[in-house]
C-alpha positions as CSV (number, residue, x, y, z in Angstrom):
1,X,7.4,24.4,-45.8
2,X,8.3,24.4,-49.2
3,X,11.3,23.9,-50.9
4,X,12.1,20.9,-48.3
5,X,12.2,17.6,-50.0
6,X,12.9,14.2,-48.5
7,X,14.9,11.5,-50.3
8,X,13.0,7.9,-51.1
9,X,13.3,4.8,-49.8
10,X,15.6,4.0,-52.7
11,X,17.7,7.2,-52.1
12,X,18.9,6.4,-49.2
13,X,19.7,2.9,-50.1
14,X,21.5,4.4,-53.2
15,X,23.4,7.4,-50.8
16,X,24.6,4.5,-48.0
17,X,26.0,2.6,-51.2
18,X,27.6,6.2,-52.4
19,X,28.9,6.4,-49.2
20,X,30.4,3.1,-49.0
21,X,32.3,3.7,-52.3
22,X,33.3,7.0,-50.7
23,X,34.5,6.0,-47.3
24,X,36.2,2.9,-49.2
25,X,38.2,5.6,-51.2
26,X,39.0,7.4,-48.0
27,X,40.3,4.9,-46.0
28,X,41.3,1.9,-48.5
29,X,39.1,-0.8,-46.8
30,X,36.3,-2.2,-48.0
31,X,32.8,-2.0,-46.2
32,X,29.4,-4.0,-46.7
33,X,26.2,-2.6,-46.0
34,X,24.3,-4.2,-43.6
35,X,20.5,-3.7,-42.6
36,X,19.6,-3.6,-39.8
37,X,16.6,-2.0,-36.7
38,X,19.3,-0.6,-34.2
39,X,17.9,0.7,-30.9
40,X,17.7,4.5,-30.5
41,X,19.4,5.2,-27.3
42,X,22.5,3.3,-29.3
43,X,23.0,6.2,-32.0
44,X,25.3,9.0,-32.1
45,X,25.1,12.4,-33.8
46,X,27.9,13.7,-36.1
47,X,25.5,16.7,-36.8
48,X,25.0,19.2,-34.0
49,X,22.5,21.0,-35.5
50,X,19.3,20.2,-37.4
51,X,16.6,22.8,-39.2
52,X,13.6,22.9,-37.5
53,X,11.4,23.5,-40.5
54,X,13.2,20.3,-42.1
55,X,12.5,18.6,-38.7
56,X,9.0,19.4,-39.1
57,X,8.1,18.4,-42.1
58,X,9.9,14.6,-41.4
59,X,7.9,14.6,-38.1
60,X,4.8,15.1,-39.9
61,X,5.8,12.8,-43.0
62,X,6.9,9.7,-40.6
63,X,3.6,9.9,-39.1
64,X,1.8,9.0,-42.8
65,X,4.0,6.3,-43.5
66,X,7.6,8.2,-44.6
67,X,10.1,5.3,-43.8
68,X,13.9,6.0,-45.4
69,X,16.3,4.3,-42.8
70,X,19.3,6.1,-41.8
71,X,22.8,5.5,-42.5
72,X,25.3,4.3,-39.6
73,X,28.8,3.1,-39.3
74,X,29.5,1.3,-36.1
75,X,32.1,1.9,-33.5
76,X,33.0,0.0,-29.8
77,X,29.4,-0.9,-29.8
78,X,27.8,2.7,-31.0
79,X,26.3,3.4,-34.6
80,X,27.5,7.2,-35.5
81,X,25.3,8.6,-38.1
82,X,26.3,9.4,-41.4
83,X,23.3,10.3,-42.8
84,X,19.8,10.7,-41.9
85,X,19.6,13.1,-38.8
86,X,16.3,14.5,-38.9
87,X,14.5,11.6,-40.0
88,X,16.4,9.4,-36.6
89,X,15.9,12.7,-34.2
90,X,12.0,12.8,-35.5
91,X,11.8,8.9,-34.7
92,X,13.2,9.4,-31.3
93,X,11.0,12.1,-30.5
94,X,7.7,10.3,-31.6
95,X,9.0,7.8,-29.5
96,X,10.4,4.8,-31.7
97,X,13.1,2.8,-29.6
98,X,14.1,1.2,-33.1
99,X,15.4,3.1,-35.9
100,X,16.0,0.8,-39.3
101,X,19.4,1.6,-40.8
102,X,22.0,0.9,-43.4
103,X,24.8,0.2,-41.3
104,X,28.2,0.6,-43.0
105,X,30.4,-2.2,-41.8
106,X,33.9,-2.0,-42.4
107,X,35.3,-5.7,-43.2
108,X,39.2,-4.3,-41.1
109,X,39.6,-2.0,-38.0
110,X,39.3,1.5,-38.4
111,X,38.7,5.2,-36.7
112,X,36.2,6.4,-38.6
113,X,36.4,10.5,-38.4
114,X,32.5,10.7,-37.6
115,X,33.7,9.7,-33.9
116,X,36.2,12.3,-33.5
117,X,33.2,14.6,-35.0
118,X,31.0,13.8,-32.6
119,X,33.3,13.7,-29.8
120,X,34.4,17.4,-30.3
121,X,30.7,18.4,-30.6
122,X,30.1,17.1,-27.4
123,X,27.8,14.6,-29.2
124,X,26.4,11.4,-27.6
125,X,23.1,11.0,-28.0
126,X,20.2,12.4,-30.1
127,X,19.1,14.8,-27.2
128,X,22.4,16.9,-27.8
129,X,21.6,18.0,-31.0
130,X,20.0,21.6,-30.9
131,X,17.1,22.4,-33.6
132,X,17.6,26.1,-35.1
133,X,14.9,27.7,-36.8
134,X,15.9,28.8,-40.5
């Protein structure tokens, strides 16, 4: 399992603000970032697949205190992830029914492209995604 590092705490706080800046680019609206403990069985994939050695090595890393929330954006009362698969998958398998997250809330109406995504993956809930082995 080496080679496979997982961001800090602080990263992901600094990747949900890059992202933020990013999708405020895209779309031309601004977005604040909100935190937040959203319940699993409320979060969406955008990523059909995940790396089961990765996956490992979270699962084994949450259960010694590895805590880097996730990073959402919200849409018709569903958070689709942006970032942060493996480590909301492993939650969900160890059987958290909260995951803490940046959530990216946009401050005017919006499609955000992770839902089409996730919609044409046939994504809608963590149990779709498929772990491959690297």
């Amino acid at each position: 399992m080496k080679g496979i590092r997982l961001i800090t705490r602080d990263e992901a706080f600094q990747r949900a603000e890059h992202i933020r800046d990013e999708y405020r680019a895209l779309y031309g609206i601004d977005f604040e970032i909100e935190h937040a403990f959203l319940p699993v069985e409320l979060l969406i994939p955008t990523q059909a697949q995940l790396s089961e050695m990765k996956l490992l090595v979270v699962l084994e890393e949450i259960k010694h205190g590895y805590d880097a929330p996730i990073t959402v954006i919200p849409y018709r009362g569903r958070y689709y992830i942006i970032d942060g698969h493996h480590r909301a998958f492993a939650l969900w398998k160890l059987g958290f029914d909260q995951v803490e997250a940046l959530v990216l809330r946009p401050k005017a109406r919006f499609f955000p492209g992770v839902v089409r995504t996730a919609e044409k993956s046939g994504l809608k809930s963590l149990g779709d995604i498929k772990i491959v082995r690297d």
